[in-house]
NUDO-73766 format. One line per 10 residues: for each residue x, y, z of C-alpha. Coordinates in nm, 2 decimals, always signed. Layout:
! NUDO-73766
X:Y:Z  ...
This chain:
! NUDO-73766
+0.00:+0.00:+0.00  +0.16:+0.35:-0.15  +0.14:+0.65:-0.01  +0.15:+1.02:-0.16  +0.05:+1.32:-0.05  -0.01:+1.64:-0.28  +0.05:+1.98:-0.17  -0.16:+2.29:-0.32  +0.09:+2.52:-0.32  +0.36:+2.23:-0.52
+0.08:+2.16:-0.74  -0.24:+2.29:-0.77  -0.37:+2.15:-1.11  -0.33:+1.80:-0.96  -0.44:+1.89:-0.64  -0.75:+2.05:-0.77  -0.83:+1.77:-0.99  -0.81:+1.50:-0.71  -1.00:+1.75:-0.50  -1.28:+1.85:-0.72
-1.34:+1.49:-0.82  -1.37:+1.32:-0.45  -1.63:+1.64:-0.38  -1.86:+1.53:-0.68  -1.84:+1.15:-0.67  -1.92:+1.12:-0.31  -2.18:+1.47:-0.31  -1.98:+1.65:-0.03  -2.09:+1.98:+0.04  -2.11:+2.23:-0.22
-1.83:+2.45:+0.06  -1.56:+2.22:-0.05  -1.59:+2.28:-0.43  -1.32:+2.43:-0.55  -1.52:+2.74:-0.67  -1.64:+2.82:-0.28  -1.28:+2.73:-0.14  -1.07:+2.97:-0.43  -1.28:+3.28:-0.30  -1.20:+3.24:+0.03
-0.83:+3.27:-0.01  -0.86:+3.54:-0.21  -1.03:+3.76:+0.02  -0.76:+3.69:+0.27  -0.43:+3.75:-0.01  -0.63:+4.10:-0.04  -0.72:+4.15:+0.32  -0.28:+4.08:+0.36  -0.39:+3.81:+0.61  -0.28:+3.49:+0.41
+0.07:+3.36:+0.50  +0.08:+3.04:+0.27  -0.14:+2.80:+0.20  -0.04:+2.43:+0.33  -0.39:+2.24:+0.20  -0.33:+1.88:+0.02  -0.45:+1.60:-0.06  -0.37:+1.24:+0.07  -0.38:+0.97:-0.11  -0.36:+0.56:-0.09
-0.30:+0.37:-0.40  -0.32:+0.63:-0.64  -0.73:+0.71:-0.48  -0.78:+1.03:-0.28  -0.83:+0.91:+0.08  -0.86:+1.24:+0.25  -0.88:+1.61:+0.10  -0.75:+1.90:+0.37  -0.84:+2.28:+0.37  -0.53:+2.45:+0.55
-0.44:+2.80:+0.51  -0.25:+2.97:+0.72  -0.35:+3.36:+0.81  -0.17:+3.64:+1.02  -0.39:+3.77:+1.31  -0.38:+4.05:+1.18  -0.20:+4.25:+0.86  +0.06:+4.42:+1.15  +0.11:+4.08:+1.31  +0.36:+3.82:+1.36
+0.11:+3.54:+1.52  -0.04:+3.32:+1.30  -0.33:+3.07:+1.28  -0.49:+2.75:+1.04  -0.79:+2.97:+1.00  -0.99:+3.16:+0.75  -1.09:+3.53:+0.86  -1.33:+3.59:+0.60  -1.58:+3.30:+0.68  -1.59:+3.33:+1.00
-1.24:+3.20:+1.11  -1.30:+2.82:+1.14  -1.23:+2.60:+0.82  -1.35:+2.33:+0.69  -1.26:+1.99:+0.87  -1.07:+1.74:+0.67  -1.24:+1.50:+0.52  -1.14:+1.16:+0.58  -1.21:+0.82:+0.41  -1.16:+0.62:+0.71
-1.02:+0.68:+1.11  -0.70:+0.50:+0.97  -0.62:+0.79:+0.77  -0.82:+1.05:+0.99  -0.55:+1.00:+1.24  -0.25:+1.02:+1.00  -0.40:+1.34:+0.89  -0.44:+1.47:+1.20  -0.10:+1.38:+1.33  +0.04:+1.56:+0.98
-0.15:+1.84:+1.04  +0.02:+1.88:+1.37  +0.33:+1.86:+1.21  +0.29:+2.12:+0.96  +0.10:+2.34:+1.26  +0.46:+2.34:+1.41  +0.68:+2.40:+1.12  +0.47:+2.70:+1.11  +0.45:+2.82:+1.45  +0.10:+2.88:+1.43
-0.06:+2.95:+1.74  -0.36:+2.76:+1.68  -0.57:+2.58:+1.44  -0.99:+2.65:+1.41  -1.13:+2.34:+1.33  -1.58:+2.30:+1.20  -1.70:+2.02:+1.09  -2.00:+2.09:+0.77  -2.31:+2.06:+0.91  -2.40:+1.95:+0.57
-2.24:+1.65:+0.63  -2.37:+1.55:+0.99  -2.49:+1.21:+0.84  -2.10:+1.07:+0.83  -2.00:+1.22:+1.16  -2.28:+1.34:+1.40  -2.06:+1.40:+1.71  -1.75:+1.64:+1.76  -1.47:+1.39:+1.69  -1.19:+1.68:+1.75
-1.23:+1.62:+2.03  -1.01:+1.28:+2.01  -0.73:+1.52:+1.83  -0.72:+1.77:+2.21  -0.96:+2.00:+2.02  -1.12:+2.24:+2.26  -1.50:+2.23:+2.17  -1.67:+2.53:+2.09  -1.97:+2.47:+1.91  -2.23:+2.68:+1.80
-2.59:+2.61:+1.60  -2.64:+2.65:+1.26  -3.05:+2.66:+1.08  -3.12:+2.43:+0.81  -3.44:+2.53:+0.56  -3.56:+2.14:+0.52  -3.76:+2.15:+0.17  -3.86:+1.82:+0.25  -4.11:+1.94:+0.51  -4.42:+1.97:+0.32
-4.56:+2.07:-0.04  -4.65:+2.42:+0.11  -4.34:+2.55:+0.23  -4.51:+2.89:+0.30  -4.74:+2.76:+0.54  -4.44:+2.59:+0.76  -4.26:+2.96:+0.78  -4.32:+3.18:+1.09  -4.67:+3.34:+1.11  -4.45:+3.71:+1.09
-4.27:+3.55:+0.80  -4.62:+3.45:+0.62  -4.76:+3.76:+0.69  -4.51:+3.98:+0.47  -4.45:+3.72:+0.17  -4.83:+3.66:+0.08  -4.90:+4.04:+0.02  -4.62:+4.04:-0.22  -4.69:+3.76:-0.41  -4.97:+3.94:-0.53
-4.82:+4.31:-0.55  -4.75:+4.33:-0.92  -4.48:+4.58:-0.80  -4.26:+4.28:-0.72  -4.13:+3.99:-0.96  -3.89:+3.73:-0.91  -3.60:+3.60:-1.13  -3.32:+3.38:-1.14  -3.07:+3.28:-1.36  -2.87:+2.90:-1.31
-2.67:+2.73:-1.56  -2.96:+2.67:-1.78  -2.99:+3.06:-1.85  -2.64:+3.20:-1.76  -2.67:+3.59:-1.83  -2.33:+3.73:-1.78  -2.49:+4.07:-1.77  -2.72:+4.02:-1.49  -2.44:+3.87:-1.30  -2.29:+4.20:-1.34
-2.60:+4.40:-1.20  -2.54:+4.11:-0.88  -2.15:+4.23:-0.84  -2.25:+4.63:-0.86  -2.46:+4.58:-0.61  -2.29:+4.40:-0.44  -2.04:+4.72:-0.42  -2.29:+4.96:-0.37  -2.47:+4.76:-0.06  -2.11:+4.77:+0.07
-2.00:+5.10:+0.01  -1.68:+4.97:-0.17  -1.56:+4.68:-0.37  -1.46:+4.42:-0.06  -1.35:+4.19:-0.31  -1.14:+4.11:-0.65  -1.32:+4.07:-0.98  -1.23:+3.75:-1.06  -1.37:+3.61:-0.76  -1.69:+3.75:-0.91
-1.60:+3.58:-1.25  -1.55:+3.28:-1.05  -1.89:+3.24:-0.90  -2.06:+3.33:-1.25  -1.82:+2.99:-1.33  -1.98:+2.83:-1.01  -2.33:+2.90:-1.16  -2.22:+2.80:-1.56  -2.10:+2.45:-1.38  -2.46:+2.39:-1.24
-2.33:+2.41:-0.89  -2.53:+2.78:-0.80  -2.81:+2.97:-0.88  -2.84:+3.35:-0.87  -3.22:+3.47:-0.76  -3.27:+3.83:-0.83  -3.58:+4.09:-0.69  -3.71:+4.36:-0.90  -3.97:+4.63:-0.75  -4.11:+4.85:-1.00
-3.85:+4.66:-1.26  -3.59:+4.78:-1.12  -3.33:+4.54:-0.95  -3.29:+4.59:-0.57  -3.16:+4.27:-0.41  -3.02:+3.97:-0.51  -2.96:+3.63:-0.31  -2.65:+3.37:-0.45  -2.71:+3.01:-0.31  -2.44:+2.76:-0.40
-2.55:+2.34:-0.41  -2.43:+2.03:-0.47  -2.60:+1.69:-0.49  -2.93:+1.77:-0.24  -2.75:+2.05:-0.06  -2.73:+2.42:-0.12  -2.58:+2.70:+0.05  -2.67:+3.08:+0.12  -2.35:+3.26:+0.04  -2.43:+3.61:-0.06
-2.64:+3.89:-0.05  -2.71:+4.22:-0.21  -2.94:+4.50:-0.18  -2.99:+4.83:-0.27  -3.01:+5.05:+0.06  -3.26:+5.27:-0.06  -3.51:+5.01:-0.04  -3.41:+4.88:+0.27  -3.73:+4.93:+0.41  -3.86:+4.68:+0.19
-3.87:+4.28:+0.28  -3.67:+4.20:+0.00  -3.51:+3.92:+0.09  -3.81:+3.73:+0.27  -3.92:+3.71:-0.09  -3.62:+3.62:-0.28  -3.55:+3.31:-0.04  -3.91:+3.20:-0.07  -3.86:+3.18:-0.38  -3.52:+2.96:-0.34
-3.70:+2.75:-0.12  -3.95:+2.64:-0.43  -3.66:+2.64:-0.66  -3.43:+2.42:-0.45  -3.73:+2.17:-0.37  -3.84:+2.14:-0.75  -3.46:+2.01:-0.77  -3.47:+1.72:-0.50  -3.25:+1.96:-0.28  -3.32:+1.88:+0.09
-3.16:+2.12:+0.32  -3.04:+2.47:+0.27  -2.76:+2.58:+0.49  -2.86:+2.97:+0.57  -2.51:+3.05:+0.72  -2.44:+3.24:+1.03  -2.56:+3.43:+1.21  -2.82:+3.18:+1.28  -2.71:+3.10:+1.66  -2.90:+3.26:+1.91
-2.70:+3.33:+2.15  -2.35:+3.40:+2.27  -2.07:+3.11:+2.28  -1.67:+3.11:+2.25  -1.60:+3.28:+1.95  -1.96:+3.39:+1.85  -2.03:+3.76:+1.98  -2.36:+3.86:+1.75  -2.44:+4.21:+1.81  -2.79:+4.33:+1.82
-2.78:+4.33:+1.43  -2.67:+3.98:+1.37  -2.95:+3.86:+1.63  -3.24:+4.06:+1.42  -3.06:+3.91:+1.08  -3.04:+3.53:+1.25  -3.43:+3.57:+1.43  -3.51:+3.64:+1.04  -3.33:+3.32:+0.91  -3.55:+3.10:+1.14
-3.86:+3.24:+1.02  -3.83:+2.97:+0.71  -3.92:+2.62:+0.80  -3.68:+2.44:+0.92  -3.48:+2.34:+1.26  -3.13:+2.38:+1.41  -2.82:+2.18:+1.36  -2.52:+2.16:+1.55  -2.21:+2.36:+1.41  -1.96:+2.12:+1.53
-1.60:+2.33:+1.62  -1.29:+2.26:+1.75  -0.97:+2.49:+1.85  -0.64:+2.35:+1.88  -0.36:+2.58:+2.04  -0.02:+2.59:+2.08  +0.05:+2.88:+2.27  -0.11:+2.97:+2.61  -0.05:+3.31:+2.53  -0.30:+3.33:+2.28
-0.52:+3.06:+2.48  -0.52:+3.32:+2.75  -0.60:+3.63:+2.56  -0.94:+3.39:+2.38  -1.06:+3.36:+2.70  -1.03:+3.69:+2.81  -1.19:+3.80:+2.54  -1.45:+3.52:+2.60  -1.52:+3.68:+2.92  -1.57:+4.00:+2.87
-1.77:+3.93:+2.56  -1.99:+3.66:+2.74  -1.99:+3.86:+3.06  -2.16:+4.17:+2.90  -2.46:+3.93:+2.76  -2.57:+3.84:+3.14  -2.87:+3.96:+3.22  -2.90:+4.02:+3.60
C-alpha cells in the first residue's frame, strides 16, 4: 500500500483535480468545491492576512483518501502570530475529510506537524453541518480540540408541499401580500440561463450595498463559473423593474448554500429578501434539494467565539422564520500557545460577561 501526499501550493492543477473529483463522486458539500474554497483565499491575499497556504491531498493507492483545507493567516495584517484559519468566513475551516479513522488519524497527526513548522498559534477546526450524516458527534475532540460549538439553521424543503405555510406566522404575513403586488417579480438565472450581464448587475450591487468593492473581480468571474458548472443559482428581486436585491445560493448533490447577498439600501425598508429566499426554497425543492444551509448568524446566543451584536440577532431571528430546525455547528480549537489561549478567554469573558442579564 503506497502512499502520496499532494501539496496545493507544489501543485495545484493536480491537487484541484483529485480535489474537485472526491467532492462530486461522493456529493460532499457544495463549501468544498473548488469554486467556494478559491474565494476564500482570495479575500484573505487581499485582506494581507494569508501567510501560505499548506492544504493537500492524501492519497492511498493512487485514490484520494482524505482532502485537507489548511491555510495559514496572520492575526492581523501588522502581526507576527499566525493561525490555520480563515478570517473571511468566520475564522473556522473546513474539517478534513477523511475516508476512514485509519487515515483520519495520519492526517491529523500531519496536520500537527505542519501546525509546528509553522508556528502557528492555533488551528480553528468546523466540521460541515451539511455532512452531519457521516459524523454526527465532535470527533476533535479525540485530536485535544477544545469544543466550541455553536448552531447553525437548516431550511428542510422536505417538510411539506406548502413550504409557506411551515414559515413563521410574521414571515407568512409579509410574503403573501407580495406575491400578489405586481410591483414585485422574481427572477433567477442558473446554468440553464447564464446571463453574464445580470451577473454583473449582482457584483454592482454588491459594491454599492457595501460601500466599496470588498472583493477582486475574478472572484466575481469565479462564481458566474460556479453558476455555468450547475453548482449555483443567482435569484434576483425587482420592485417596480428595477433590481434591488439579489440572493446567490451555492448546491451540490441535495445540498445548497446561502453565500451572498445584495441590496440596494434605498429600499431597505422593503422585505426584499423574505421574498427572494421563498422563492429559493421552491426552486431548490423542485430540484430534490433537501436542506439549505442559511449560514451564520443563525445562533441565538452568545458562545466562545460567536459575539452577534444586536444586528446579527435581528438578521439570525429572520433566518428561522423559514421552515426548518437547528443543527449543530460542530467546532474545534487547537492551540499551541497559552499566550493566545489566555487572551481567547479573556476575550470570552468580557464578551460573554456583558450578555448576562441580572
Amino acid at each position: 500500500m503506497t502512499d502520496k501526499i499532494i501539496f496545493k501550493k507544489e501543485n495545484g492543477k493536480e491537487f484541484w483535480g483529485y480535489w474537485q473529483n472526491y467532492v462530486l463522486e461522493n456529493k460532499i458539500s457544495p463549501k468544498y468545491l473548488k469554486t467556494y474554497i478559491e474565494p476564500l483565499i482570495a479575500v484573505s491575499k487581499n485582506n494581507s492576512l494569508l501567510k501560505s497556504d499548506e492544504s493537500f491531498v492524501y492519497l492511498e493507492n493512487n485514490k484520494v483518501a482524505a482532502c485537507v483545507f489548511l491555510p495559514v493567516e496572520k492575526e492581523n495584517k501588522d502581526s507576527d502570530i499566525k493561525s490555520i484559519k480563515i478570517e473571511c468566513d468566520g475564522d473556522f475551516i473546513l474539517a478534513p475529510l477523511c475516508k476512514n479513522k485509519n487515515i483520519e488519524k495520519k492526517v491529523f497527526n500531519l496536520i500537527d506537524d505542519i501546525a509546528k513548522k509553522n508556528v502557528v498559534s492555533k488551528i480553528m477546526f468546523h466540521i460541515d453541518p451539511l455532512e452531519r450524516e457521516k459524523r454526527s458527534f465532535n470527533y476533535l475532540q479525540k485530536y485535544n480540540y477544545l469544543a466550541s460549538s455553536i448552531l447553525v439553521y437548516f431550511i428542510d424543503t422536505r417538510k411539506g408541499k406548502d413550504l409557506l405555510a411551515l414559515c413563521r406566522e410574521g414571515c407568512r404575513k409579509l410574503i403573501r401580500p407580495l406575491l400578489k403586488n405586481n410591483d414585485f417579480s422574481i427572477f433567477y438565472i442558473d446554468k440553464e440561463n447564464s446571463d453574464y450581464n445580470i451577473h454583473k448587475l449582482y457584483e454592482k450591487l454588491h459594491h454599492k450595498c457595501a460601500g466599496r468593492v470588498t472583493r477582486p473581480q475574478w472572484t466575481f468571474d469565479n462564481q458566474f463559473e460556479e453558476l455555468r458548472q450547475g453548482h449555483a443559482v443567482l435569484f434576483g428581486l425587482r420592485y417596480r423593474n428595477k433590481e434591488v436585491a439579489f440572493c446567490y445560493f451555492s448546491y451540490n448533490a441535495n445540498k445548497a448554500v446561502y453565500s451572498s447577498g445584495a441590496d440596494d439600501p434605498e429600499y431597505d425598508k422593503l422585505p426584499l429578501y423574505h421574498l427572494l429566499i421563498y422563492y429559493a426554497m421552491k426552486y431548490f425543492q423542485e430540484r430534490g434539494i433537501d436542506f439549505i444551509d442559511v449560514g451564520q448568524p443563525s445562533s441565538p446566543s452568545n458562545q466562545f467565539f460567536y459575539y452577534p451584536d444586536e444586528k446579527q440577532l435581528k438578521i439570525a431571528l429572520f433566518k428561522r422564520g423559514f421552515c426548518g430546525e437547528y443543527a449543530e455547528d460542530l467546532r474545534g480549537i487547537k492551540y499551541f500557545l497559552k499566550d493566545v489561549f489566555e487572551k481567547d478567554i479573556k476575550d470570552f469573558v468580557k464578551n460573554y460577561k456583558n450578555s448576562i442579564q441580572e
